[in-house]
C-alpha positions as CSV (number, residue, x, y, z in Angstrom):
1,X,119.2,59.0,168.1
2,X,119.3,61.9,165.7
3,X,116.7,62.5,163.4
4,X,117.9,61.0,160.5
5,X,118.3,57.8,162.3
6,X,114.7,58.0,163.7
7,X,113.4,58.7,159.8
8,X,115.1,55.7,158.0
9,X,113.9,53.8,161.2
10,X,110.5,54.5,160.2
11,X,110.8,54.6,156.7
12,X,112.5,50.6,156.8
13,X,109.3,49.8,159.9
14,X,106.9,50.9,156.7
15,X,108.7,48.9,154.3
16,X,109.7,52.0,152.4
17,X,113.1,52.2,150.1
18,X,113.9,56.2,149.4
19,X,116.7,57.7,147.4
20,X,117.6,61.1,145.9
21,X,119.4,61.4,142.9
22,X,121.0,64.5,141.3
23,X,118.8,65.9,138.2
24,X,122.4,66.7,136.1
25,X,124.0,63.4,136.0
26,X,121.5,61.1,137.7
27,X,124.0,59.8,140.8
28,X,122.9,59.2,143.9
29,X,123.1,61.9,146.6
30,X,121.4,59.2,149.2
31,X,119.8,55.9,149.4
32,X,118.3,54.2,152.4
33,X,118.8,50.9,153.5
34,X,115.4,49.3,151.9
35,X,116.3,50.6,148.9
36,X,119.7,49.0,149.2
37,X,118.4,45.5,150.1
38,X,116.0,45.2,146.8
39,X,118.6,47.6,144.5
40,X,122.1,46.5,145.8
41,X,124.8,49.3,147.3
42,X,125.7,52.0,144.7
43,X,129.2,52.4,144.5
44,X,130.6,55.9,143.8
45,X,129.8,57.1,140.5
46,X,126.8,55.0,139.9
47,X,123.4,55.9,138.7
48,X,119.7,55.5,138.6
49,X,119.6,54.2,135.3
50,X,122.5,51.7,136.4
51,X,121.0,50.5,139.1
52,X,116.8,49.9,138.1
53,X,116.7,48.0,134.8
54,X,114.4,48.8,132.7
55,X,114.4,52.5,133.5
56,X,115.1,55.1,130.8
57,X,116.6,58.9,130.5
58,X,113.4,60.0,129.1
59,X,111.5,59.0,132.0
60,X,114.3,61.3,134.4
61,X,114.4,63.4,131.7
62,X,110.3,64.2,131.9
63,X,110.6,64.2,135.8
64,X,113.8,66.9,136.4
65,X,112.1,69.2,134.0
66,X,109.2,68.9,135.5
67,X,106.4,67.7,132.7
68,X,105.4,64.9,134.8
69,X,106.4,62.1,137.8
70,X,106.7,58.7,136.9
71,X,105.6,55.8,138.5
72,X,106.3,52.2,137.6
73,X,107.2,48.4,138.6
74,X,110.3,46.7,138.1
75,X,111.2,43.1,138.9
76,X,114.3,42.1,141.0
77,X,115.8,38.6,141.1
78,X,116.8,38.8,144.6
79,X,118.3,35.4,146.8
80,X,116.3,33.3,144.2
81,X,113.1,35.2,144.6
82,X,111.7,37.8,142.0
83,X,110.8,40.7,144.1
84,X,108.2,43.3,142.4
85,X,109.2,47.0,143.5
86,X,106.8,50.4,142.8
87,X,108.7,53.3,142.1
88,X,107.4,56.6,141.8
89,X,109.9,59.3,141.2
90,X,109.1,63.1,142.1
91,X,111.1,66.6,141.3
92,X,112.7,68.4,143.8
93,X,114.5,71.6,144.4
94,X,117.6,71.8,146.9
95,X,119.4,75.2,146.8
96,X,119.7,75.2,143.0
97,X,119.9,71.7,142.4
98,X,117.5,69.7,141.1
99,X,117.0,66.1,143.2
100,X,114.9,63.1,142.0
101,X,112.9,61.5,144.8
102,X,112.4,58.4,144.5
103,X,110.4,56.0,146.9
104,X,109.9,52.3,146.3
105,X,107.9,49.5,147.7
106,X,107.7,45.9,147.5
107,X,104.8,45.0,146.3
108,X,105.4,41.2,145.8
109,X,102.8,39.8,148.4
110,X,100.5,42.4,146.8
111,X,101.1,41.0,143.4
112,X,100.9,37.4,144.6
113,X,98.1,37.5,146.2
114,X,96.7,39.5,143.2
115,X,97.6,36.2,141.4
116,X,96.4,33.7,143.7
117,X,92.9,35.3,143.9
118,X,92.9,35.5,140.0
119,X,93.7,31.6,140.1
120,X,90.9,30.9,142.2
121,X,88.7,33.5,140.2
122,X,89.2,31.1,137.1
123,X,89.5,28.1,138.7
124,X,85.7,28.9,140.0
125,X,84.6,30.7,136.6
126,X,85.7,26.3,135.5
127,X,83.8,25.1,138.4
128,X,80.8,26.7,137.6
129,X,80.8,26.3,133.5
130,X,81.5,22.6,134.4
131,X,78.5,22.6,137.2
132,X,76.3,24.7,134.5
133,X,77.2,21.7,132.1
134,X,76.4,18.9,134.3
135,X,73.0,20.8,135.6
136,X,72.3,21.2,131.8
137,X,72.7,17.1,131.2
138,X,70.8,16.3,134.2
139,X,68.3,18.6,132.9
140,X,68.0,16.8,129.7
141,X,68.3,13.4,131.3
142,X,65.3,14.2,133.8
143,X,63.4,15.8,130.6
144,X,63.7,12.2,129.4
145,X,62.6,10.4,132.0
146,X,59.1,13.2,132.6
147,X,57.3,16.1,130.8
148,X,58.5,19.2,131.2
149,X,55.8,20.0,133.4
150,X,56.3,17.7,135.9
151,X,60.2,18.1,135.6
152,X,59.5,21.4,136.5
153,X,57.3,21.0,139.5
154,X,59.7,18.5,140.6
155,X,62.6,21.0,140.4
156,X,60.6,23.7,142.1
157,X,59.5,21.6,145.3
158,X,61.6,18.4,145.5
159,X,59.1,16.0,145.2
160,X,55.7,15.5,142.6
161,X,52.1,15.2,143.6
162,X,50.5,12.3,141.7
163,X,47.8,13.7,139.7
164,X,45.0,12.3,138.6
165,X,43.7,12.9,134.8
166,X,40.2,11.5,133.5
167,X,40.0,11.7,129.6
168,X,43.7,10.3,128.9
169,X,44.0,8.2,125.5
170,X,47.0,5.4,125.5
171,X,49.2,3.6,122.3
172,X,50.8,0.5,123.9
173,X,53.0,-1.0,121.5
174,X,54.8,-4.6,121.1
175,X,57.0,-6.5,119.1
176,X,56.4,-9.8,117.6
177,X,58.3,-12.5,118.5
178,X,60.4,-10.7,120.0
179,X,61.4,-13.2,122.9
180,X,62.9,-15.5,120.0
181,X,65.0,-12.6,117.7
182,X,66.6,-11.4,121.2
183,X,67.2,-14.8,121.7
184,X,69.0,-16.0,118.3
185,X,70.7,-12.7,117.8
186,X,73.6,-10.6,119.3
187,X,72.7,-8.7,122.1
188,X,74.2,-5.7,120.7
189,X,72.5,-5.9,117.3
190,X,69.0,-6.1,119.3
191,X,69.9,-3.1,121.1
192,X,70.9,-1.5,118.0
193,X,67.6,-2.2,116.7
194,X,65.5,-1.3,119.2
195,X,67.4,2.1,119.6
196,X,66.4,3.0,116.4
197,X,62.9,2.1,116.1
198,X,62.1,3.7,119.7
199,X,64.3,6.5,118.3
200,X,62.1,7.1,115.6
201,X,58.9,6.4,117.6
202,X,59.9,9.3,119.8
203,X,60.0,11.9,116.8
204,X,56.9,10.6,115.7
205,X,55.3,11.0,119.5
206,X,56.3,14.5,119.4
207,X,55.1,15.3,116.1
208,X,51.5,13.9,117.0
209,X,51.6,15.8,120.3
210,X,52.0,12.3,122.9
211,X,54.0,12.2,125.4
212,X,56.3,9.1,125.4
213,X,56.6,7.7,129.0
214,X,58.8,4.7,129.2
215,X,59.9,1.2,127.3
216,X,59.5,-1.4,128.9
217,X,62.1,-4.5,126.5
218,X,60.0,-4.4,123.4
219,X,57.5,-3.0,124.6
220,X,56.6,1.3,124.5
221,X,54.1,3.1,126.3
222,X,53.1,6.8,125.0
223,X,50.4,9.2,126.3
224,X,48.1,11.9,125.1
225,X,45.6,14.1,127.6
226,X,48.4,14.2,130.1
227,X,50.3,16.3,131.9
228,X,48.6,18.7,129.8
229,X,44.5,18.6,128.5
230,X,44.2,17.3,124.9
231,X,40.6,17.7,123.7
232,X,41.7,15.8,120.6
233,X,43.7,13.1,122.5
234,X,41.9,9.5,120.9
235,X,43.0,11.2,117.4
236,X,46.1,11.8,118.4
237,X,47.3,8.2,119.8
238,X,45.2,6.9,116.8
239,X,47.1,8.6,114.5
240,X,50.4,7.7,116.6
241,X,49.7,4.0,116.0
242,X,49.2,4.3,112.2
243,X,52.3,6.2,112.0
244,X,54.3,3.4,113.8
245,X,52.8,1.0,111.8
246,X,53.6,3.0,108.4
247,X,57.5,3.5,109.4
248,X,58.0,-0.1,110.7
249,X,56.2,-1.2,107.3
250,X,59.0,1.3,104.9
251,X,61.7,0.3,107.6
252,X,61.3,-3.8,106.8
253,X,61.8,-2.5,102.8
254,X,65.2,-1.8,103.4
255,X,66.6,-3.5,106.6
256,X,67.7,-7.1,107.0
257,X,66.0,-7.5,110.2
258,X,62.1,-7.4,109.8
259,X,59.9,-5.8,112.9
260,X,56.1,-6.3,113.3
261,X,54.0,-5.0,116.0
262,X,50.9,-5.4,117.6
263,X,49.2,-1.8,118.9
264,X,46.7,-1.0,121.6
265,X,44.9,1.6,122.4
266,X,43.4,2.9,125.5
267,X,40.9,5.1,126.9
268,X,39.9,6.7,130.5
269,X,41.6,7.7,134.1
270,X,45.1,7.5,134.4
271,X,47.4,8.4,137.6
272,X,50.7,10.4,136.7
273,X,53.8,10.7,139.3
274,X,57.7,10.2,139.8
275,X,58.2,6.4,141.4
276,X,61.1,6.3,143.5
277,X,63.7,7.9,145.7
278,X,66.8,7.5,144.2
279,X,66.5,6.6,140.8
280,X,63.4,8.6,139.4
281,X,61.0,7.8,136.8
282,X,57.7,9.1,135.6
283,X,55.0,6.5,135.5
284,X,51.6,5.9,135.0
285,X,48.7,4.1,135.9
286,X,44.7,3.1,135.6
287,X,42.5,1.8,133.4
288,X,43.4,3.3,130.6
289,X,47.1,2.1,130.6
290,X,45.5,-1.4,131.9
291,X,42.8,-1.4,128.1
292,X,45.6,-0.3,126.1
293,X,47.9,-3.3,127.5
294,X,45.3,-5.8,127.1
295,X,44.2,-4.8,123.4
296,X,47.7,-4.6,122.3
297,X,48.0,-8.4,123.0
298,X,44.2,-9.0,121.2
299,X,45.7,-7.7,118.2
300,X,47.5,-9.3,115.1
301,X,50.8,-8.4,114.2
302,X,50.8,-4.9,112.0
303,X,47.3,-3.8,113.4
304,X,45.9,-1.6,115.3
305,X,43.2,-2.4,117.6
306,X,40.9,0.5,120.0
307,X,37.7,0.3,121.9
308,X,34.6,0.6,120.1
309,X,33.8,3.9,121.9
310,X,36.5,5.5,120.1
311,X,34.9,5.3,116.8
312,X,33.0,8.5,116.5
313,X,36.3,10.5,116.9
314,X,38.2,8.2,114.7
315,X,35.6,7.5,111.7
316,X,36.2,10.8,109.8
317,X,39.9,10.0,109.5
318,X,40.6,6.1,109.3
319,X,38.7,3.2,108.1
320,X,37.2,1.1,110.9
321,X,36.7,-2.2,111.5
322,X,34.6,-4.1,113.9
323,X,36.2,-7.0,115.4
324,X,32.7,-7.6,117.4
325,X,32.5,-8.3,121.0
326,X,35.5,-9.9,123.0
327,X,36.2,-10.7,126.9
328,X,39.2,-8.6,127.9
329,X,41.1,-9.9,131.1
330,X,40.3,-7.4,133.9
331,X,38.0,-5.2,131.8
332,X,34.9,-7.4,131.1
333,X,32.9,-7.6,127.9
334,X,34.0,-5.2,125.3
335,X,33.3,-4.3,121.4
336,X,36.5,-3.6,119.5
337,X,37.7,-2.5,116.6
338,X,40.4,-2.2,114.1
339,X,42.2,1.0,112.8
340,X,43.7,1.5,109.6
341,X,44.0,4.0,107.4
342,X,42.0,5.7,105.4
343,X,43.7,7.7,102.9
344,X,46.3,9.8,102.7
345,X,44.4,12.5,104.5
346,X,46.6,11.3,108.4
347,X,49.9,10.7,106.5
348,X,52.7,13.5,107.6
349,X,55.7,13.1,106.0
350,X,58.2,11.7,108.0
C-alpha cells in the first residue's frame, strides 16, 4: 500500500474530508473520499465555491492572500439527513502555486447531542420553575393551616413538638341560628357567606396581632400569646371581638342576609401542635380554648362575654359589664362579664 493509500486510510478511520484547491481559479487539485461522500464528486472544471453552498470568494480571497483562515459550518441534505460539516480552510505554497487546504468534519452527532442536552437543559429549567411554583403554593397552603413558626419548625425537622404555652388569651366565635339559615338556603350562598365574613375576620386577626387557627362550620377559633409571647394578649382578643362585632354590625346595613354572633373569650394554658399524618393541621387545646367555648354559648347574640379576671386589663379601653356569677360546664363557678365598647379610642379603621 503506498503512502497515499495509507494517509486517506487514516484520514477516512478519523472521519476527516481533505481537499486542495488551486488559489487562481479555485478548482480542485484533490479531494478525498470523506470529502466526496458529504460534498458529491467534482467533475472537471468544478470549484470550491460550486461545490460548499454558502461559501463566498471573499472568504478564498482573505485565505490565498494570506490575511486570515476561515473556519465555518455548512449544512448538507445528504440521503434525507441534514449533515452539519466544519471546514477550516488554510494557505499553502506548492512550487509557486498557491493551494487552499481545506479539511472538513462532520459534526452532526456533535451538534445533536449539543441539542438534545439543550432540550433537557430547558426542559429541567420547566421542571424546576414548575416544582419552585408548587413548593411556593404548598408553602402558602401550610402557612394557612399554622404560624409561620411552627411551619417552619415543621419544614426544618419533619415533625412539631407540641408546646405548651401558659398566659394564652382565646375569641371563640358563633353564629346565630345558623343550623336553620344553612338549612333554608343554598348551600352555595352559605358558603359564599361564610367565605366572606371569615375572610374579613382573618384581616382583622392580623391587624390585632391573633393568630387565626381553624373554623370549625360557623364557628372560628383565633389566638393571641401563641406561638409567640404576647404581654398584651387579653387586649388583643378583646379588641378582636369588638371588631367582629363592629363589621358584622356595618355588614347587615348593606347585605340581604343578616349575621349575628355570640363571642367568648378565654384565658390560661393552651397546648399547640400539628394533628395528623397525612392531612396536617395546627390545633389547639386546654382550658383556655375549653372557657372561651363555653362563654361563647353564655352569651347573647351581638355580645361579647370574658371572665371577670380579665377586667383590669380591659377597663381602661371598653365599658364593662358584670353579668354576676354563673356555673360554666366543666369550669365551675365563675364571675363574668360583658365587653363593649367604650369609645372610639379601640376603633381602627377597617
Amino acid at each position: 500500500m503506498s503512502i497515499e493509500a495509507i494517509n486517506e486510510s487514516l484520514l477516512r478511520a478519523i472521519g476527516v474530508g481533505v481537499a486542495l484547491v488551486r488559489g487562481s481559479d479555485g478548482s480542485f487539485a484533490f479531494y478525498n473520499s470523506s470529502f466526496a461522500e458529504w460534498f458529491g464528486e467534482a467533475e472537471e472544471g468544478t470549484t470550491l465555491l460550486q461545490v460548499i453552498d454558502g461559501l463566498t470568494s471573499e472568504n478564498l480571497h482573505d485565505v490565498a492572500s494570506g490575511a486570515s483562515n476561515f473556519s465555518g459550518e455548512f449544512k448538507v441534505k445528504r440521503k434525507r439527513r441534514t449533515l452539519v460539516i466544519a471546514v477550516t480552510i488554510s494557505a499553502a505554497q506548492a512550487n509557486d502555486e498557491v493551494l487552499l487546504v481545506v479539511e472538513c468534519q462532520n459534526i452532526t452527532r456533535i451538534r445533536e447531542l449539543e441539542a438534545m442536552i439543550e432540550t433537557y437543559s430547558n426542559m429541567v429549567e420547566r421542571n424546576t420553575r414548575e416544582l419552585e411554583r408548587e413548593k411556593e403554593r404548598v408553602e402558602k397552603l401550610l402557612l394557612n393551616l399554622m404560624p409561620r413558626s411552627v411551619y417552619e419548625e415543621f419544614k426544618t425537622f419533619g415533625v412539631v413538638t407540641p408546646q405548651l404555652f401558659d398566659n394564652v388569651a382565646v375569641v371563640m366565635l358563633d353564629f346565630v341560628d345558623f343550623t336553620d339559615f344553612a338549612a333554608r338556603t343554598d348551600p352555595t350562598v352559605t358558603l359564599g357567606e361564610l367565605n366572606d365574613i371569615f375572610t374579613a375576620f382573618d384581616r382583622i386577626s392580623e391587624q390585632f396581632g391573633c393568630e387565626r387557627i381553624k373554623t370549625i362550620g360557623d364557628a372560628y377559633l383565633a389566638v393571641a400569646g401563641m406561638p409567640d409571647p404576647t404581654p398584651d394578649a387579653a387586649l388583643t382578643v378583646a379588641r378582636c371581638a369588638i371588631r367582629f362585632i363592629r363589621y358584622l354590625e356595618r355588614r347587615n346595613e348593606s347585605h340581604q342576609h343578616k349575621w349575628r354572633a355570640r363571642i367568648g373569650l378565654g384565658r390560661g394554658a393552651a397546648v399547640g401542635s400539628v394533628v395528623g399524618i397525612q392531612k396536617y393541621v395546627y390545633d389547639v387545646f386546654g382550658p383556655a380554648v375549653n372557657m372561651a367555648a363555653r362563654l361563647q354559648i353564655l352569651a347573647k347574640p351581638m355580645t361579647v362575654v370574658a371572665p371577670e379576671s380579665m377586667t383590669y386589663e380591659l377597663v381602661d379601653e371598653f365599658q364593662i359589664d358584670e353579668l354576676g356569677n354563673f356555673d360554666v360546664k366543666g369550669l365551675g363557678e365563675m364571675d363574668l362579664i360583658e365587653i363593649n365598647s367604650l369609645s372610639n379610642t379601640a376603633r381602627v379603621r377597617f
